[in-house]
Backbone as JSON, one array per atom type, in Angstrom:
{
  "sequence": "XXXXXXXXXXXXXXXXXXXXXXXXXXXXXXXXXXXXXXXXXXXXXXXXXXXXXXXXXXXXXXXXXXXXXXXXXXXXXXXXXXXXXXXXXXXXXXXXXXXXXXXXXXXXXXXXXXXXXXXXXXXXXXXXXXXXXXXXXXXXXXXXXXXXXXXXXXXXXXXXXXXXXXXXXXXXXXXXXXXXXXXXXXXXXXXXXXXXXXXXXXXXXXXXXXXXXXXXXXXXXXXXXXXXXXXXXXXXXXXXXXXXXXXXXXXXXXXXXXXXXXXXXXXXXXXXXXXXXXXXXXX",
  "N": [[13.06, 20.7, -4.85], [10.13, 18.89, -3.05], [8.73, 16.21, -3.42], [5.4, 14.44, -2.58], [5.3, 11.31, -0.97], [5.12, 7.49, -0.62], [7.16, 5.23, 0.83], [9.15, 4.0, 1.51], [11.09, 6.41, 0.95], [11.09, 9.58, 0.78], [10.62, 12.55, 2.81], [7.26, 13.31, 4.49], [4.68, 12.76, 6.06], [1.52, 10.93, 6.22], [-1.93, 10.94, 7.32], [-4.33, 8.86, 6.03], [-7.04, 9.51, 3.72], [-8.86, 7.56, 3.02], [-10.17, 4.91, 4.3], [-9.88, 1.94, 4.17], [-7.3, 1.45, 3.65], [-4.11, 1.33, 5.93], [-2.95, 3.43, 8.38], [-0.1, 3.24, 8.52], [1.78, 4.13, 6.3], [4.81, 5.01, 5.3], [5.3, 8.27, 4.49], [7.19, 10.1, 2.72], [9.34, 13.14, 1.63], [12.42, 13.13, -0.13], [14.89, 15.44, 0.0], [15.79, 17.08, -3.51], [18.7, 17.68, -3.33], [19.36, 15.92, -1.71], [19.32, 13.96, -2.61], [20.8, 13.51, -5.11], [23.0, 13.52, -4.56], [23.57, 10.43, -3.82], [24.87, 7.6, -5.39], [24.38, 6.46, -8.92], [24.03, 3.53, -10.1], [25.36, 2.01, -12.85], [23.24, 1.91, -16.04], [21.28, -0.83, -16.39], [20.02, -2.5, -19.21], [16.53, -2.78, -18.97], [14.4, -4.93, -20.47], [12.23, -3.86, -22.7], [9.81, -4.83, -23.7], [9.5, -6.88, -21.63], [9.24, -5.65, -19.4], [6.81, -4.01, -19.67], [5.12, -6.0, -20.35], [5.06, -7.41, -17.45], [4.51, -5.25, -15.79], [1.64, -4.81, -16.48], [0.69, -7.24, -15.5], [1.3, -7.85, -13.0], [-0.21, -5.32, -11.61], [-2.64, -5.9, -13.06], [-3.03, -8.06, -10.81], [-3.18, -7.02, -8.55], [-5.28, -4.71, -8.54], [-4.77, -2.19, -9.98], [-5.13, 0.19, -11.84], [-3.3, 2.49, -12.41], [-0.33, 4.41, -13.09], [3.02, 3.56, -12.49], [4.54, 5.8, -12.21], [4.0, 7.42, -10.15], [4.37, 6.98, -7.33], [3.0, 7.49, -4.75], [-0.45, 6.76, -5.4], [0.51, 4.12, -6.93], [1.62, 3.16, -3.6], [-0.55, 3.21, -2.41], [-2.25, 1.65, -3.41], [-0.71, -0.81, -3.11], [-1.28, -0.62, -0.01], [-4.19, -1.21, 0.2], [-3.77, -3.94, 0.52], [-3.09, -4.64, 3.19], [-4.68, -5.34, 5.3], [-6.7, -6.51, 8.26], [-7.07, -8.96, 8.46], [-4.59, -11.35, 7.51], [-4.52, -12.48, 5.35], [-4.7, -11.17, 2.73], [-1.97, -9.64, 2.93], [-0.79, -11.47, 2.45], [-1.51, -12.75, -0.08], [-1.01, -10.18, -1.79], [2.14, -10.67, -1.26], [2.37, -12.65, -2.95], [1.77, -11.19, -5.26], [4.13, -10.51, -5.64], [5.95, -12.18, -5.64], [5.21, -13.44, -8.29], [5.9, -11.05, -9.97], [8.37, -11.12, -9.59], [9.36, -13.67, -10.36], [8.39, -12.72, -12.81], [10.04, -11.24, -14.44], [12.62, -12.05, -13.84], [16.03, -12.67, -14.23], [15.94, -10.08, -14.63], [15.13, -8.73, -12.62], [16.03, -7.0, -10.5], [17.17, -5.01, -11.82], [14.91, -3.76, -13.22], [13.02, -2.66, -11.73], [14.9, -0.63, -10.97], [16.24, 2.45, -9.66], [16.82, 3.98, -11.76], [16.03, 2.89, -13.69], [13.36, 3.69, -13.46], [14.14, 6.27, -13.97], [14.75, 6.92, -16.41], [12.29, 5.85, -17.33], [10.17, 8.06, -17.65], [9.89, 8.88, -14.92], [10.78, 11.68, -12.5], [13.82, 12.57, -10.98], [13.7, 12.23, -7.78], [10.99, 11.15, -7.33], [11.14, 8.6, -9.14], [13.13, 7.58, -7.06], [12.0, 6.9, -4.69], [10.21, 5.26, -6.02], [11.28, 3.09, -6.39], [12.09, 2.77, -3.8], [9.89, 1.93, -2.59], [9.35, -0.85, -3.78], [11.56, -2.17, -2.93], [10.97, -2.11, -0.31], [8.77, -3.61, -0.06], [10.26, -5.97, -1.61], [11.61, -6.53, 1.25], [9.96, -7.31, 3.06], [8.28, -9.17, 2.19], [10.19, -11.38, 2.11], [12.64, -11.55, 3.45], [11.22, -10.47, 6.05], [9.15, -12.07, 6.17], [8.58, -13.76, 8.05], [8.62, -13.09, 10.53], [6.58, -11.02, 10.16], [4.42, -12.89, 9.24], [4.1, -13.89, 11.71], [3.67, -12.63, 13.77], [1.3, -11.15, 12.94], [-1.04, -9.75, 14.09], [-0.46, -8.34, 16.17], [1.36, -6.4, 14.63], [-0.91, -4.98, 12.87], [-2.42, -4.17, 14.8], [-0.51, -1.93, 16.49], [0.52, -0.37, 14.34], [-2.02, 0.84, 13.4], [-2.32, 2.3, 15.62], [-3.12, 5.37, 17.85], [-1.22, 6.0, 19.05], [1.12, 5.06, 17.67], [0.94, 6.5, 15.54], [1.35, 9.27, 16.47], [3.82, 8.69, 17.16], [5.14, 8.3, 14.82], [5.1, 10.54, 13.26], [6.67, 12.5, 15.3], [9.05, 11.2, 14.91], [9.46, 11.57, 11.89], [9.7, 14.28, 11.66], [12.03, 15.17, 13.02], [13.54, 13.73, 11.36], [12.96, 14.93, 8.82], [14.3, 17.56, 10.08], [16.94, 17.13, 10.17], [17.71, 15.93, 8.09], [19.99, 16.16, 5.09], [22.13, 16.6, 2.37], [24.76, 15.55, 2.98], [24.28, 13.42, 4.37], [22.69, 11.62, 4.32], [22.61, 8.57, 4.84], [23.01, 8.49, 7.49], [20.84, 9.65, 8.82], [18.93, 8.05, 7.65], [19.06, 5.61, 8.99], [18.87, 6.74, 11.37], [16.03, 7.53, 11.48], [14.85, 4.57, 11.16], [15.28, 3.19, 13.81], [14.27, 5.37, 15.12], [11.51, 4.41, 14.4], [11.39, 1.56, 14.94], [11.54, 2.22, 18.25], [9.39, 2.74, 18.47], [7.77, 0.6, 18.7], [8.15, -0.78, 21.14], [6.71, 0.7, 23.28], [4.16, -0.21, 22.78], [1.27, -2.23, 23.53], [0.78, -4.83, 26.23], [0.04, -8.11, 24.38], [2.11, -7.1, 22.55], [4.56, -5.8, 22.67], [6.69, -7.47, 23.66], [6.95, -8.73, 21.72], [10.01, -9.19, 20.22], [11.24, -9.46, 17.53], [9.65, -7.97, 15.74], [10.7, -5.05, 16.1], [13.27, -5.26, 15.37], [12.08, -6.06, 12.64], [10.42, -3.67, 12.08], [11.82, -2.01, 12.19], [13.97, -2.28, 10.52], [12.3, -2.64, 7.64], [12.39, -0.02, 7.34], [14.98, 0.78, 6.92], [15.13, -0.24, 4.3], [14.0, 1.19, 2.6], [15.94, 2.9, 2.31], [18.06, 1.95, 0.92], [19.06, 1.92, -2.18], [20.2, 0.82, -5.5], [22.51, 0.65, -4.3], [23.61, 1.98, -2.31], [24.04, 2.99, 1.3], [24.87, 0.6, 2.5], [25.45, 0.29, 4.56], [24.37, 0.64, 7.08], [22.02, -1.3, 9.14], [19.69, -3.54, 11.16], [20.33, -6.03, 11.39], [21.03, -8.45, 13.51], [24.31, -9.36, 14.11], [27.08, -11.13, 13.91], [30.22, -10.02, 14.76], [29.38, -7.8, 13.36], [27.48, -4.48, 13.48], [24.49, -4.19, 15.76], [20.95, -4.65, 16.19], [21.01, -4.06, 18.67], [23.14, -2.13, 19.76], [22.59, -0.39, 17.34], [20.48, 0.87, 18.12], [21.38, 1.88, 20.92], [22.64, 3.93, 20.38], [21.72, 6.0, 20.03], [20.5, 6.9, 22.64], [19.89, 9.14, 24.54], [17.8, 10.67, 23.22], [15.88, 8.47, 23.02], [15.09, 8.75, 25.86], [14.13, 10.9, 26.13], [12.2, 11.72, 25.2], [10.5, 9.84, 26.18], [9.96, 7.34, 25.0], [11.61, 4.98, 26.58], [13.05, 4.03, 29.69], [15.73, 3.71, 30.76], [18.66, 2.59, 29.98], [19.32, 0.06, 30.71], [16.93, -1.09, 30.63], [16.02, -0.52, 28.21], [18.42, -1.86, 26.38], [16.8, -4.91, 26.99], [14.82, -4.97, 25.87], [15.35, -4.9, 23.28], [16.7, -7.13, 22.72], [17.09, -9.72, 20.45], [17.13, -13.05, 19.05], [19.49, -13.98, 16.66], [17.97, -14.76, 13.74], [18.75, -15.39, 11.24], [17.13, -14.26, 9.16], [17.22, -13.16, 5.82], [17.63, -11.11, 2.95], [15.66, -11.84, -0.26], [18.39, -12.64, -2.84], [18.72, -11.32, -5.1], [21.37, -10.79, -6.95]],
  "CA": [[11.63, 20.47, -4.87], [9.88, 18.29, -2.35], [7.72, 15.36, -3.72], [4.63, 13.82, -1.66], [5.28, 10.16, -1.43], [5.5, 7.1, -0.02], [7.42, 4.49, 1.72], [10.97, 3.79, 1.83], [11.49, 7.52, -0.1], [12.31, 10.53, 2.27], [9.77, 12.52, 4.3], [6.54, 13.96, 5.04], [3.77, 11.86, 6.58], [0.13, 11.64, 6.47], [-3.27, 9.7, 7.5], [-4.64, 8.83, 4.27], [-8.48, 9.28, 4.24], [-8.93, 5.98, 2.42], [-9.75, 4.09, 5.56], [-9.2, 0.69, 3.6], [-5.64, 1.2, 3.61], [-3.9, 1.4, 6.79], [-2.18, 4.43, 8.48], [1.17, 2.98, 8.8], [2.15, 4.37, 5.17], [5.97, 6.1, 5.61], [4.79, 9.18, 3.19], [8.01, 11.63, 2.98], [9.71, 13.45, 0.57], [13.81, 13.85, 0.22], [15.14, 16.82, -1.58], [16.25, 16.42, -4.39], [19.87, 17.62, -3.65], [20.49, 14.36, -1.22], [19.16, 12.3, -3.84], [21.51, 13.65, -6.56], [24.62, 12.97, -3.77], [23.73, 9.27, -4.03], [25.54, 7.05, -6.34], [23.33, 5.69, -9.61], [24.19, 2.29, -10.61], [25.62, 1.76, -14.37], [22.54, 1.3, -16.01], [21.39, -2.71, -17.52], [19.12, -2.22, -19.64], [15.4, -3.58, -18.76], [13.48, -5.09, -21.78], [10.82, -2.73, -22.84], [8.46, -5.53, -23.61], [8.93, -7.8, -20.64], [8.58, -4.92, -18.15], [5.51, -3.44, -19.93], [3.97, -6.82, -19.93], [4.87, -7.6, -15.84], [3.7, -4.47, -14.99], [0.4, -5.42, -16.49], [0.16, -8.49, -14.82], [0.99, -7.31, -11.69], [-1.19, -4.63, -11.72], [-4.07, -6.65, -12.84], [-3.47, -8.77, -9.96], [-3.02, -5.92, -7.33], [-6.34, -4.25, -9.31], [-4.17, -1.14, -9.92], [-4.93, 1.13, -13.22], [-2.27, 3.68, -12.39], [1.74, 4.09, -13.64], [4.14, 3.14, -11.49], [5.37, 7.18, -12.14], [3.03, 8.04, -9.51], [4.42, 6.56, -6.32], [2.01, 7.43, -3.95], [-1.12, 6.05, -5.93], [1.09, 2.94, -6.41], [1.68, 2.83, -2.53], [-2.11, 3.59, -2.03], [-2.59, 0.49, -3.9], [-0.22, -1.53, -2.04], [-1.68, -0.7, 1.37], [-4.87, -1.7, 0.23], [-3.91, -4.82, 1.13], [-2.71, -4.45, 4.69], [-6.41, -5.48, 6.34], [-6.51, -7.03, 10.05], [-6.58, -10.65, 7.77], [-2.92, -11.63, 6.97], [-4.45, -13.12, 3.97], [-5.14, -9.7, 1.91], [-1.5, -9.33, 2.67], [-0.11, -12.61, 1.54], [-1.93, -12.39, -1.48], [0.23, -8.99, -1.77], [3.35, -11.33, -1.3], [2.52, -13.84, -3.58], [2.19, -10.96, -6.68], [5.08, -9.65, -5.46], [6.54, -12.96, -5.9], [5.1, -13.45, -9.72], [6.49, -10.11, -10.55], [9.96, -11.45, -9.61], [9.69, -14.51, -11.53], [8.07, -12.48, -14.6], [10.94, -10.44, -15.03], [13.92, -13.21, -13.65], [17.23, -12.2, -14.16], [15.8, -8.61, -14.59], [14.43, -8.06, -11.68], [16.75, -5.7, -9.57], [17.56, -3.78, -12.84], [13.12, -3.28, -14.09], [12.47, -2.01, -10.5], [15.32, 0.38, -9.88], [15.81, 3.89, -9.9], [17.58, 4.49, -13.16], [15.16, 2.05, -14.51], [12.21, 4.37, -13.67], [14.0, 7.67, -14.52], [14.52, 6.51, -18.24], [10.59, 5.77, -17.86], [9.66, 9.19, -17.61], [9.9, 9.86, -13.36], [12.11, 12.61, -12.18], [14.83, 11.85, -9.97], [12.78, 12.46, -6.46], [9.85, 10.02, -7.73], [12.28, 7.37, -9.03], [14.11, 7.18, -5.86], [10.82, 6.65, -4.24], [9.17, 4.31, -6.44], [12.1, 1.75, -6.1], [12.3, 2.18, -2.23], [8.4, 0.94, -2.3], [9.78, -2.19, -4.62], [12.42, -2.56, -2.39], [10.46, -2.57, 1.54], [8.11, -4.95, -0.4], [10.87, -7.18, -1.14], [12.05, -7.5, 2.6], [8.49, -7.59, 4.01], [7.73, -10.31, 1.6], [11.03, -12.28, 1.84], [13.6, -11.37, 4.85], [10.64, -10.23, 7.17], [8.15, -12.53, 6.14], [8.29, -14.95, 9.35], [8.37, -12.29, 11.52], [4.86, -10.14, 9.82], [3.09, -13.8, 9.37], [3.9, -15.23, 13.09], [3.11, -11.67, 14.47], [0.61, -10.15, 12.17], [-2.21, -9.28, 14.57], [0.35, -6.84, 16.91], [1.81, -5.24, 13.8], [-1.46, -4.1, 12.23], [-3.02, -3.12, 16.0], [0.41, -0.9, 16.12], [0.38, 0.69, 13.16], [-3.08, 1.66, 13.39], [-2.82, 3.01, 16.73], [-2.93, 6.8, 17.64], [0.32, 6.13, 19.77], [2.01, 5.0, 16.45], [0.76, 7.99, 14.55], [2.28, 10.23, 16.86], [5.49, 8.41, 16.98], [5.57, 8.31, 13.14], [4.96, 12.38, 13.36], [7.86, 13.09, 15.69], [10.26, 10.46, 13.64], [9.64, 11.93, 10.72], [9.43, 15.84, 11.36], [13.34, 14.81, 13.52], [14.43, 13.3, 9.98], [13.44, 16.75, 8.14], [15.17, 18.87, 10.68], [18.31, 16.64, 10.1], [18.2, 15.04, 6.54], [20.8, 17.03, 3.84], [22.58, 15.86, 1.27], [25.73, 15.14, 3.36], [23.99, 12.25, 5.97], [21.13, 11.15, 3.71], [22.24, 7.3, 5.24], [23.27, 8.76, 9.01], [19.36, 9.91, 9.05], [18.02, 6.61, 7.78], [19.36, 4.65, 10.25], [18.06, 7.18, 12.6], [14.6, 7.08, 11.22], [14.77, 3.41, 11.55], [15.84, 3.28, 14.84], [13.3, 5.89, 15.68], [10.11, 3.69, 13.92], [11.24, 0.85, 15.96], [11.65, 2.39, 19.44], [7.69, 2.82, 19.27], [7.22, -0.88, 19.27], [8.76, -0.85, 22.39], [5.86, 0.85, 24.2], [3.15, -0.85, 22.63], [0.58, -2.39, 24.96], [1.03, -6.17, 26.43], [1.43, -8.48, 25.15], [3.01, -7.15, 21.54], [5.61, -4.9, 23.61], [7.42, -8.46, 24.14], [7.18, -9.55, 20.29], [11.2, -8.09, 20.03], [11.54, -9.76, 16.84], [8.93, -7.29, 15.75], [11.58, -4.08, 16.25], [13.9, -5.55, 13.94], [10.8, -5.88, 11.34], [10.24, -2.15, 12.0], [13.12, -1.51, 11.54], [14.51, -3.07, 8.6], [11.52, -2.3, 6.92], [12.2, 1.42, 7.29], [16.29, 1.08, 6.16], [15.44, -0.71, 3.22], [13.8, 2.33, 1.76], [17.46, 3.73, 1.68], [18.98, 1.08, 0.26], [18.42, 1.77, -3.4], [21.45, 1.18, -5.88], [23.42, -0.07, -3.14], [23.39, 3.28, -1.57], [23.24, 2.76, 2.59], [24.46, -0.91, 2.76], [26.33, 0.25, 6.01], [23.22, 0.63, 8.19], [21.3, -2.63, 9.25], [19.68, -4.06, 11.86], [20.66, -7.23, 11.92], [21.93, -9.12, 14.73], [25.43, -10.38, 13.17], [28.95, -11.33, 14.68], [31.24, -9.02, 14.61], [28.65, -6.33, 12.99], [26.48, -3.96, 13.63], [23.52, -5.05, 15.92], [20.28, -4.13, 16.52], [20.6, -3.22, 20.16], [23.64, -0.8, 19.28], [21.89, 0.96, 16.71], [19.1, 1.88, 19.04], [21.26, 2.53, 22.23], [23.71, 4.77, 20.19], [20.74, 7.67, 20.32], [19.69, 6.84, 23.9], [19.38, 10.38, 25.11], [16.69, 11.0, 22.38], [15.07, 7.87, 23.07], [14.39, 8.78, 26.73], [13.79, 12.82, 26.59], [10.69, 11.09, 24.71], [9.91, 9.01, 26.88], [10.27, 5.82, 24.88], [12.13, 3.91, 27.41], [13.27, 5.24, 30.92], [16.68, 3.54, 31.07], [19.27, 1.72, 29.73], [19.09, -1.77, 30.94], [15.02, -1.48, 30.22], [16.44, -0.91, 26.28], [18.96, -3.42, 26.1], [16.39, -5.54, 27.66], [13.78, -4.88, 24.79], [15.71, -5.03, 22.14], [17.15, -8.15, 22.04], [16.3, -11.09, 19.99], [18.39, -14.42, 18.51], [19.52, -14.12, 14.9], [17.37, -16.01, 12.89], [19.84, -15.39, 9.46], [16.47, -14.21, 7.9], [17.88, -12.61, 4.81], [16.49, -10.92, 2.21], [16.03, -13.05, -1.07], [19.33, -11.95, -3.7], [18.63, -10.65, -6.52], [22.16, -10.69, -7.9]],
  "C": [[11.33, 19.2, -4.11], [8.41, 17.47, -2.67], [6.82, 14.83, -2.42], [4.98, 12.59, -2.19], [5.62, 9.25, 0.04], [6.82, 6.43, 0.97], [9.03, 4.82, 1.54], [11.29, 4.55, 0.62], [11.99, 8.72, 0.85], [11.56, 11.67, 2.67], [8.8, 13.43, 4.58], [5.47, 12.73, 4.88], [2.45, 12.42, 6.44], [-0.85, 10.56, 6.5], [-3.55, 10.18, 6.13], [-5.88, 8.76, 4.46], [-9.28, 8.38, 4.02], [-9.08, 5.05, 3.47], [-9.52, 2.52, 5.44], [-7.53, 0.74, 3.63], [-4.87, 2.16, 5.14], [-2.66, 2.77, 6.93], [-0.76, 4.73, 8.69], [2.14, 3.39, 7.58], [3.19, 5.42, 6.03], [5.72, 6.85, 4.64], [6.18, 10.06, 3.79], [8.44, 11.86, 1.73], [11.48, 13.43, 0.7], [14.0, 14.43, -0.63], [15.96, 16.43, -2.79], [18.24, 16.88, -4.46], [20.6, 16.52, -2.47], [20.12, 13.92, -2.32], [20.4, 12.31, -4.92], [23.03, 13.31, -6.07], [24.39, 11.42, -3.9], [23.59, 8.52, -5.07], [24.44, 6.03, -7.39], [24.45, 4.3, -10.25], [24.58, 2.36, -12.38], [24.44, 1.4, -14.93], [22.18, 0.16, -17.14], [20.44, -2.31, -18.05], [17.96, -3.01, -19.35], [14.63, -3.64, -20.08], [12.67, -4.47, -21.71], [9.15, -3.24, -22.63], [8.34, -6.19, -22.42], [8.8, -6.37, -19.35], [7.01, -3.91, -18.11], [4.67, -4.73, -19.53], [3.91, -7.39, -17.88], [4.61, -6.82, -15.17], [2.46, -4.77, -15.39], [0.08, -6.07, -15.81], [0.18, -8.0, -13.31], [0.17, -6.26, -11.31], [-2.68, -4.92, -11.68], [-4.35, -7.33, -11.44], [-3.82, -7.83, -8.48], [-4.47, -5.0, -7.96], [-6.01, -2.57, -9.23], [-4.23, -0.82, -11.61], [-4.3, 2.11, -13.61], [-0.97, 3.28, -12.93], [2.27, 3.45, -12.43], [5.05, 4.2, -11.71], [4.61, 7.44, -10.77], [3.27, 7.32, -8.15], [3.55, 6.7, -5.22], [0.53, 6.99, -4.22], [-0.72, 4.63, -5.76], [0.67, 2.33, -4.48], [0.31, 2.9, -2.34], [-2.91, 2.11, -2.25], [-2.38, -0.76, -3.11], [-1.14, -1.83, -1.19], [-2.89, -1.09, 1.51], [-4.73, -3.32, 0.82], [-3.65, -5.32, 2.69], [-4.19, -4.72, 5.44], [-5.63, -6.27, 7.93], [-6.54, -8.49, 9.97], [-5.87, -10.76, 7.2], [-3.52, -12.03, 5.44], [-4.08, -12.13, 2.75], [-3.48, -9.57, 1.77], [-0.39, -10.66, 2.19], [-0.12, -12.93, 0.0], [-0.9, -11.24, -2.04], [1.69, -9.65, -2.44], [3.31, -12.17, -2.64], [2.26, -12.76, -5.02], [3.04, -10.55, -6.74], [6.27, -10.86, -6.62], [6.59, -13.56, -7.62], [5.68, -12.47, -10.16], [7.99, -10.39, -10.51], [10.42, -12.45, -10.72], [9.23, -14.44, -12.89], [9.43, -11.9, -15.46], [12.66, -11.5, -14.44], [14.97, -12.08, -13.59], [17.61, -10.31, -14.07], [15.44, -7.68, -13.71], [14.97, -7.15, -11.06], [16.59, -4.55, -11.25], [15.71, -2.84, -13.64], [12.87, -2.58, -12.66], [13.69, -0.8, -9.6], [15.24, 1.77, -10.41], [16.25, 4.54, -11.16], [16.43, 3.92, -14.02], [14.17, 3.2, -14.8], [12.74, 5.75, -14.05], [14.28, 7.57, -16.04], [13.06, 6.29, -18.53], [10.0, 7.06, -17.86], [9.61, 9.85, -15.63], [11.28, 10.62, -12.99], [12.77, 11.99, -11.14], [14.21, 11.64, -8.6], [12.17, 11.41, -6.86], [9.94, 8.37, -7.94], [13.0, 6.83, -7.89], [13.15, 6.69, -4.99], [9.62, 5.27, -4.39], [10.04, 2.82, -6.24], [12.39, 1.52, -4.67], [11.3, 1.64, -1.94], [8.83, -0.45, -3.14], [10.79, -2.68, -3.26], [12.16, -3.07, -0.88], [9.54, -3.35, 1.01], [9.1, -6.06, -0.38], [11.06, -7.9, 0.24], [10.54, -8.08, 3.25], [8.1, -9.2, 3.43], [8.91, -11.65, 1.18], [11.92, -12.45, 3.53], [12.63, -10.99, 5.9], [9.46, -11.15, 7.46], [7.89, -13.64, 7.22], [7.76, -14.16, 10.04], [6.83, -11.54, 11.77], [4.24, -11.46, 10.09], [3.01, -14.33, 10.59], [3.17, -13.96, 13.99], [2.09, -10.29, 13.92], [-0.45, -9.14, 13.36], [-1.19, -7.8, 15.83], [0.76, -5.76, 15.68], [0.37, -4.45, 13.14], [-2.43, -3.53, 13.89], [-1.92, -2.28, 16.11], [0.34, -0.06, 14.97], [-1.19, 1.15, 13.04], [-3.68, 2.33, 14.77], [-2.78, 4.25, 16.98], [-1.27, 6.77, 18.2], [1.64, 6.2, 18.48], [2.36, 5.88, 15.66], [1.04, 8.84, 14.92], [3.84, 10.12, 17.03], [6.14, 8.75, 15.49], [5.92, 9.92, 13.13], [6.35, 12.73, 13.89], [9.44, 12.6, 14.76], [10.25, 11.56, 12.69], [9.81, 13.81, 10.58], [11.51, 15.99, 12.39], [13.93, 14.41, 12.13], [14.17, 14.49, 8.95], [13.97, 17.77, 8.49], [16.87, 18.09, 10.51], [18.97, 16.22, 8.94], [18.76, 16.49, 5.37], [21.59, 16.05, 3.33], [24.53, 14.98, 1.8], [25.94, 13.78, 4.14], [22.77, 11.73, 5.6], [21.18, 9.32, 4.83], [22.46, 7.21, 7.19], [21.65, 8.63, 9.03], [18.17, 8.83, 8.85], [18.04, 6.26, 9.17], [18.94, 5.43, 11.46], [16.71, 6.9, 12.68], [14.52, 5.83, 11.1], [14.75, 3.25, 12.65], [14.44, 3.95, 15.95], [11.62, 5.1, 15.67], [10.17, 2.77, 15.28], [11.04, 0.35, 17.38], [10.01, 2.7, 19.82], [7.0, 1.51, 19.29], [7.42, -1.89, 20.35], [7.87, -0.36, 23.55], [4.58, 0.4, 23.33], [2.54, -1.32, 23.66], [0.8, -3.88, 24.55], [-0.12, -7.06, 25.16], [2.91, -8.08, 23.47], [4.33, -6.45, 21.44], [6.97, -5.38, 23.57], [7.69, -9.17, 22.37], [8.33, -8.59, 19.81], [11.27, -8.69, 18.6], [10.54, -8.54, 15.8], [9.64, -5.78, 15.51], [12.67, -4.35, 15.42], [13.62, -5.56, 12.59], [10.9, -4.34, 10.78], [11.36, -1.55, 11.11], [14.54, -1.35, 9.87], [13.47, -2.55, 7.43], [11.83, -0.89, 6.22], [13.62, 1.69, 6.43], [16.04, 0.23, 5.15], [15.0, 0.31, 2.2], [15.02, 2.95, 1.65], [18.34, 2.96, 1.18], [19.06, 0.7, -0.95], [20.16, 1.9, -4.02], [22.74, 0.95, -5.06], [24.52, 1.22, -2.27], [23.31, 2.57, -0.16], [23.9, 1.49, 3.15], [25.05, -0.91, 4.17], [25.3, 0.49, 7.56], [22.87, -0.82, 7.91], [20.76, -3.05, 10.58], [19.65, -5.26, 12.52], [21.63, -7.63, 13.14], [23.17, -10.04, 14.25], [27.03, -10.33, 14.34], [29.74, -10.43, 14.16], [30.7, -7.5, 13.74], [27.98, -5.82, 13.73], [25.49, -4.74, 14.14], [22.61, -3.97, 16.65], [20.31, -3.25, 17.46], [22.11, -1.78, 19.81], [22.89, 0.5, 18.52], [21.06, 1.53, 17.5], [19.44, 2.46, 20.22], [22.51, 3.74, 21.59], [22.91, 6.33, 20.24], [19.8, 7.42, 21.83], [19.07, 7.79, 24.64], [18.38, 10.92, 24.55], [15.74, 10.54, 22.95], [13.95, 8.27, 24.7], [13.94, 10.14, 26.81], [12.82, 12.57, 26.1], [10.04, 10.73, 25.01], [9.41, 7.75, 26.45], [10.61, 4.94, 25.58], [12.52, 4.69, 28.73], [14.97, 4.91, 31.29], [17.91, 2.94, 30.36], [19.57, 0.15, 29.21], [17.67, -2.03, 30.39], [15.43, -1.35, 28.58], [16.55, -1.56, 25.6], [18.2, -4.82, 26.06], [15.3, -6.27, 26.5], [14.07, -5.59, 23.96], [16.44, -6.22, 21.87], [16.98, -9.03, 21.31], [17.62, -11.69, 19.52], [18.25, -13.39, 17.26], [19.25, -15.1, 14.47], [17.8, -16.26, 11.86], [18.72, -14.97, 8.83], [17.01, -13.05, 6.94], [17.1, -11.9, 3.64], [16.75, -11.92, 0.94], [17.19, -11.99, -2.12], [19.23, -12.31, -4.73], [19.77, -10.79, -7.46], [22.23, -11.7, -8.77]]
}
């Protein structure tokens, strides 16, 4: 069975008619027999009372009257704050950031997926609702230089039609490929794929490469639930995995698309320094 939902969960897309909340929402579904191939965490138990009362609070502050079973409501909520003034989404950050220090030492274990299927969400929903916990964290910790120095390109991208057709092909390429055997092969594609459309953007946010790593990361942290995935990344690291690999290892895709026209014009894109931004650890 194939849930509607958002963000860093697994795959079907859609403009939301809510025009307060921006069209950059990753809405998919994954079936539920990858989900049941990836490995659940022993589970810690989360206090009953302190995660009833920090979902309150956070809630109040996000002005959200829904569960947190209901992932796409949730995300609906979220994206309310995404406006074309960084502030709306700093604010965002900063309850993100009270919700961390309401729940402390609990925090990975109140926001993951075992957590929420003991709350009443089925396995699909759960897997879903902690990949939206989880692309909040980076956005609001490991990406957060990158969104606040280059906010005004990322929300003209994501609300462009160019975007919304890139998102479309990504994502309808990750349901002709995603099964339960390559659930984290297909991330890292659908990452890969998000990012290669911030590559034809129009001047001058084309050139903001640090920006394609954002994308990107953003998109593999939705598979990184339970410590599921940790072998994708797009970080720029010594002796690992680096951005510009991941993106020129599907090059023949990228250009039968007409994303890029060459090679060297790729490489060229995609580079940036490593800044070490990290995400913050939870353990």
């Amino acid at each position: 069975m194939r849930l509607l939902l958002l963000f860093f969960a697994v795959f079907g897309f859609a403009h939301c008619s809510n025009p307060s909340i921006p069209p950059h929402d990753v809405l998919f579904d994954m079936p539920n027999s990858a989900i049941n191939e990836l490995a659940v965490k022993a589970y810690v138990p989360c206090t009953d009372e302190k995660f009833l009362y920090c979902q309150s609070q956070f809630n109040a502050f996000i002005g959200y009257s829904g569960s947190w079973s209901d992932p796409v409501a949730l995300e609906q909520a979220l994206r309310a704050f995404y406006k074309q003034d960084i502030s709306s989404f700093l604010q965002l950050c900063h309850a993100r950031t009270m919700l961390y220090q309401c729940f402390g030492t609990e925090y990975q274990t109140c926001t993951s997926r075992l957590q929420f299927i003991k709350k009443g969400a089925n396995n699909t929903n759960a897997y879903q609702i902690s990949g939206v916990f989880n692309s909040l964290d980076f956005e609001c910790s490991g990406g957060i230089i990158q969104a606040s120095q280059n906010w005004d390109c990322l929300y003209k991208i994501w609300n462009s039609d160019s975007y919304q057709n890139h998102k479309n092909t990504c994502i309808t390429a990750f349901y002709n490929n995603i099964n339960s055997e390559n659930v984290c092969i297909a991330g890292q594609t659908l990452a890969k794929c998000f990012a290669l459309s911030f590559l034809s953007a129009d001047p001058p946010c084309n050139t903001a490469y640090d920006l394609n790593w954002f994308e990107c990361e953003r998109i593999v942290n939705m598979f990184q639930i339970d410590g599921n995935c940790q072998n994708i990344d797009c970080q720029v690291m010594n002796g690992g995995s680096s951005f510009e690999s991941l993106l020129v290892g599907n090059m023949r895709e990228a250009i039968a698309a007409g994303w890029i026209s060459d090679i060297n014009q790729l490489k060229a894109k995609v580079y940036r320094p490593s800044h070490g931004h990290e995400h913050d650890n939870f353990n």
